[in-house]
N, C-alpha and C positions, 0 to 999 in steps of 0.2 A: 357317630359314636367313636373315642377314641378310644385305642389301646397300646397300653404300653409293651413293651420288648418284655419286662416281665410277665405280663398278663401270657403274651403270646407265648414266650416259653413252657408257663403253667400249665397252661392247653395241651402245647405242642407232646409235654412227658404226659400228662394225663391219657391222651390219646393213645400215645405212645404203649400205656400199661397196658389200656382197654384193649388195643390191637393184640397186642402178646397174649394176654388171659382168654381170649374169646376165642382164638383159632389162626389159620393160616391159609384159607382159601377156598376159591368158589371157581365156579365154573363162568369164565367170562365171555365166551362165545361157542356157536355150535355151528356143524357142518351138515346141513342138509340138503339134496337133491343137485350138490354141486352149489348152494348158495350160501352166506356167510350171515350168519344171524348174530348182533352184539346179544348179550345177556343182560342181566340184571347187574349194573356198577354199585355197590351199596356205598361206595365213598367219594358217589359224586351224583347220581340218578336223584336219591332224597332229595336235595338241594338243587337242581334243574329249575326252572320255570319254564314252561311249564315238566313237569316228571315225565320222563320218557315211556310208552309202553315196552315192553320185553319180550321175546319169545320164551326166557327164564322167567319161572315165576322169582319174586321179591325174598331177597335174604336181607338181614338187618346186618351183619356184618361180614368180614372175610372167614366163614367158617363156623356157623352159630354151631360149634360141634360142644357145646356143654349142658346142652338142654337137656333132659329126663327123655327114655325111650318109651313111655309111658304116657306121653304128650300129644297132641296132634300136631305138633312141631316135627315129630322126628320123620312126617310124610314129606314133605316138601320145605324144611326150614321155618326157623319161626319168619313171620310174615307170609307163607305162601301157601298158606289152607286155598284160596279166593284168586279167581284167575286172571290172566290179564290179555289184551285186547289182540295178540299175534302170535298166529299160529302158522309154524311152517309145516309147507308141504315137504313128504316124505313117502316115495315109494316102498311099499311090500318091495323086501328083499334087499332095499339098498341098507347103504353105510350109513351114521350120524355120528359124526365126531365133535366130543367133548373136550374143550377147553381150556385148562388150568388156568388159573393164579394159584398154583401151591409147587412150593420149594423145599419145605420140610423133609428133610433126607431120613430125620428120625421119628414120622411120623408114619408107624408102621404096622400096614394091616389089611385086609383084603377090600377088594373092588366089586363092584355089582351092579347091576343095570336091572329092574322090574319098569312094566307097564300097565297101565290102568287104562281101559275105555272112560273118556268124558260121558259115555252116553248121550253124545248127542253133541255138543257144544263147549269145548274147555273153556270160555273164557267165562264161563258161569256158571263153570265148576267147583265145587267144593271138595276138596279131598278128604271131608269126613265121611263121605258115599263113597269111595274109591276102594276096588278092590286090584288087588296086585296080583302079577303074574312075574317070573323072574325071566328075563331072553340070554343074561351070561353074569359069570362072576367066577371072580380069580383069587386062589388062598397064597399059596406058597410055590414057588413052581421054579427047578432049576437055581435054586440057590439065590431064590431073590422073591420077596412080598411083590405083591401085584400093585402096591401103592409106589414102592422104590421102580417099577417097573415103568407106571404113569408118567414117574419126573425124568428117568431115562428115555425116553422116547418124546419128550419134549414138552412135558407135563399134559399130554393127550389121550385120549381114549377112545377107539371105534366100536360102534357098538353094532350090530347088523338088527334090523326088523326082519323078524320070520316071511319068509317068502308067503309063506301061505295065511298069514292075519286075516284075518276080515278089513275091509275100508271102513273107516271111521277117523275120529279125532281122539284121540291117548296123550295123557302123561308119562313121558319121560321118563323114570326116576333114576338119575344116576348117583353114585352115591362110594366115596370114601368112606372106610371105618379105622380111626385110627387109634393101637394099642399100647401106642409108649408108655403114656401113665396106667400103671397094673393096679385092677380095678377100677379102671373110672375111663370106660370107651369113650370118643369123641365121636360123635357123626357128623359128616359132611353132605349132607344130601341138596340135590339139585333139582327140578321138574322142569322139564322142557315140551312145550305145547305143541303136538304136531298134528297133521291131518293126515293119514295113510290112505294111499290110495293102491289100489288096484283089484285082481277081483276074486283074488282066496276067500274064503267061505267059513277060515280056522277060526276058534275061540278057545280060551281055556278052560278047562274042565274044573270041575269045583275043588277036586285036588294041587290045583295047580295056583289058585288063589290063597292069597293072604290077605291080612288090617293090619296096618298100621294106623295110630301105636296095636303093638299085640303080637308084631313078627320076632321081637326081640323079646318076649315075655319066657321068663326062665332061663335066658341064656346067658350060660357064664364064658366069659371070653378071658384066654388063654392071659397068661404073664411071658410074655414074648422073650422074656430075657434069661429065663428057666426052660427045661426040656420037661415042654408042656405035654406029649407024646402024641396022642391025635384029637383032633379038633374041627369039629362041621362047620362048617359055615352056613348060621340061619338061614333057613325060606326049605321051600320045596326046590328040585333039579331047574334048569332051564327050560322054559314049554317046550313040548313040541307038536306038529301037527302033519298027521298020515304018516308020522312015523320019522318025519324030517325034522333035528331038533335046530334052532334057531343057533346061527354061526356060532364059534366060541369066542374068547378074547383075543388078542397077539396073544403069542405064544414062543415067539423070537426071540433066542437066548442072546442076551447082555448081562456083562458083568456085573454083577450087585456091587452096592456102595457098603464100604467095611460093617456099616451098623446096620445089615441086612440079615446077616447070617445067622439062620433060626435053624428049630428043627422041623421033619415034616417035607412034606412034596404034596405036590395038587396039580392036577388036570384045570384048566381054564373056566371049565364047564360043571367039575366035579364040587362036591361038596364036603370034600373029607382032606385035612390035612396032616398025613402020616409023619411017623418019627422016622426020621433019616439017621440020627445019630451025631448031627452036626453040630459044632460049637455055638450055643446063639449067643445074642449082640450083647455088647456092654453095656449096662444101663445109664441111661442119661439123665442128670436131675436138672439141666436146664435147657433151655431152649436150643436148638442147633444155631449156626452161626446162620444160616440163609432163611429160618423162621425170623430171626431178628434185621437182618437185614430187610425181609419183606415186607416187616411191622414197619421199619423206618420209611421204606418207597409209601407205605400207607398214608402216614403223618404229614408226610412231604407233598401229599396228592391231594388230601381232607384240607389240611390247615389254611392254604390261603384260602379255596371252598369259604369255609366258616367265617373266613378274615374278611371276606368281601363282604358279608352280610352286613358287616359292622364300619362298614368303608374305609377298612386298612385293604393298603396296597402289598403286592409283593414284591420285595425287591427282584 
């Protein structure tokens, strides 16, 4: 099948919008037990022959952060209710570092990391059974969102598992919330399949669970660009167990990026973000320059993808 330079053009903007409107990033690889796991690529995995499996479970694109919190979409992104075939191992106590593709400077809002026992087996798990426990998340801290915080430190995230878990197989859940558009949160959530090993005995307490959809049920999120005064950050505190509560986030002051400065302070671990009194950011009605530039690396990555289907070459 032919196609013309227009045709491809047509594609090329089309994509181009879908990428800008839909969001700005996923989580593309992760750090376990010292080994390097790729994720779910949504703009080149679909189109594979054969589809690769993931330690991520399946997003449909860079960010499905527009879907309803009221969805079973907002557990693990749309596509990743249903698990997939690789699961890493991950010792009680150690690190799992989360991976960016997001560059959005003005996509700004707090961090959090929750885990779900598979009960047995994630890869034939459903996350309409999944109850949540939260192990860290980060509001406002030092003059800089915990999101502005991720792209500073190299669009990354550590997360520590509780020393004292129980061994089993869990869900991940790592997860962006971003508040630049006032009233209309983005979620970015992620699930990453692991197997904990070791031989703590911990679980969480029925207080300590949540559902999603049902964690964001009633919560109104702040307008980041007004002195919002203080502000929780949904779920119950980080688990803990015998009294040891699971590490918190970094917490290493870096300079925030100018469209950072909100009002409010937070602990890593805490759930309340206080009013400091500080000037917050100027509101943005369009995209940052590096959201647009990462929509174009997107386009530039999909396109020939699609083009080949159709037996256009790339130059």
């Amino acid at each position: 099948m032919y196609l013309s330079a227009q045709s491809i053009f047509i594609g090329a903007t089309a994509l181009l919008q879908a990428s800008s409107a839909a969001g700005h990033g996923f989580v593309h690889q992760i750090v376990a037990n010292g080994q390097t796991y790729t994720g779910w690529q949504p703009f080149s995995d679909p189109y594979a022959s054969p589809v690769p499996d993931r330690v991520i479970r399946k997003v449909q694109s860079d960010g499905p952060g527009t879907f309803p919190a009221n969805t079973a979409d907002i557990a693990c992104g749309a596509g990743g209710q249903t698990g997939t075939k690789i699961v890493a191992d991950a010792d009680a106590g150690s690190n799992v570092q989360f991976q960016w593709d997001y560059s959005c400077s003005d996509h700004l809002g707090p961090v959090s990391t929750y885990m779900a026992s598979c009960n047995g087996d994630c890869t034939n798990f459903d996350t309409s059974g999944a109850r949540w426990f939260k192990i860290d998340a980060a509001g406002y801290d030092n003059g800089q969102w915990a999101s502005a915080k991720l792209i500073a430190d190299g669009s990354s995230w550590t997360s520590q598992i509780p020393n004292q878990l129980a061994a089993g197989q869990y869900l991940m859940r790592h997860e962006i919330i971003a508040l630049h558009s006032a009233g209309s949160p983005q979620y970015y959530p992620a699930c990453a399949q692991v197997n904990v090993r070791g031989s703590g005995q911990g679980k969480p307490s029925d207080s300590d669970l949540v559902s999603l959809p049902g964690l964001y049920d009633g919560v109104t999120f702040p307008n980041i660009y007004t002195d919002f005064g203080t502000f929780t950050i949904p779920g119950p505190p980080p688990v803990t167990f015998d009294g040891h509560e699971a590490a918190p986030s970094p917490t290493t002051s870096v300079k925030a990026p100018a469209t950072s400065t909100a009002v409010g302070s937070s602990n890593s671990t805490s759930s309340g973000i206080g009013n400091s009194g500080s000037n917050p950011p100027s509101q943005q009605a369009t995209p940052s320059a590096q959201c647009l530039l990462a929509s174009h690396r997107m386009v530039r990555r999909t396109l020939p993808l699609r083009a080949r289907r159709h037996g256009v070459r790339s130059q």
